[in-house]
N, C-alpha and C positions, 0 to 999 in steps of 0.2 A: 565493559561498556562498548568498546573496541565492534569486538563478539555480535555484541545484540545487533549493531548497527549494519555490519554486513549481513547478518541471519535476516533484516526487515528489506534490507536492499537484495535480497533474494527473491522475496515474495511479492516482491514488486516487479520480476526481473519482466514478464507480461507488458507492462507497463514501460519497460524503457528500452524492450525491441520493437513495442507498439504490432502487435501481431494480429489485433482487431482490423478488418477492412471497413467497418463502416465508423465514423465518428462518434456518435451516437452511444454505439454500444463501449468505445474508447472513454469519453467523458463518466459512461456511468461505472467503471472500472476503477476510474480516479475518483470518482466521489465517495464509492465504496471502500477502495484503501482508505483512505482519507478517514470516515467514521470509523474503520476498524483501528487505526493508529492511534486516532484520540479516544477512543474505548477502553482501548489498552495503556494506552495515558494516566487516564482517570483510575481503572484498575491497580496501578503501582503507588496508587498514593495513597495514605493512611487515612 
């Protein structure tokens, strides 16, 4: 579990050096992690 959680704070890493310059294209970065986490949420459940 450990594992998963830095493997997802990887794929985020984008997101928490903030390497976008316009806002904009920053928030839809977040909105898109965001669906793909809870996709894959839903995906582990039976």
């Amino acid at each position: 579990m450990i594992e998963r959680g830095f493997c997802r704070l990887k794929h985020g890493r984008s997101l928490a050096t903030r390497c976008d310059k316009l806002a904009v294209i920053y928030r839809a970065a977040v909105a898109l992690n965001t669906v793909i986490a809870g996709l894959s949420h839903l995906g582990d459940t039976p």
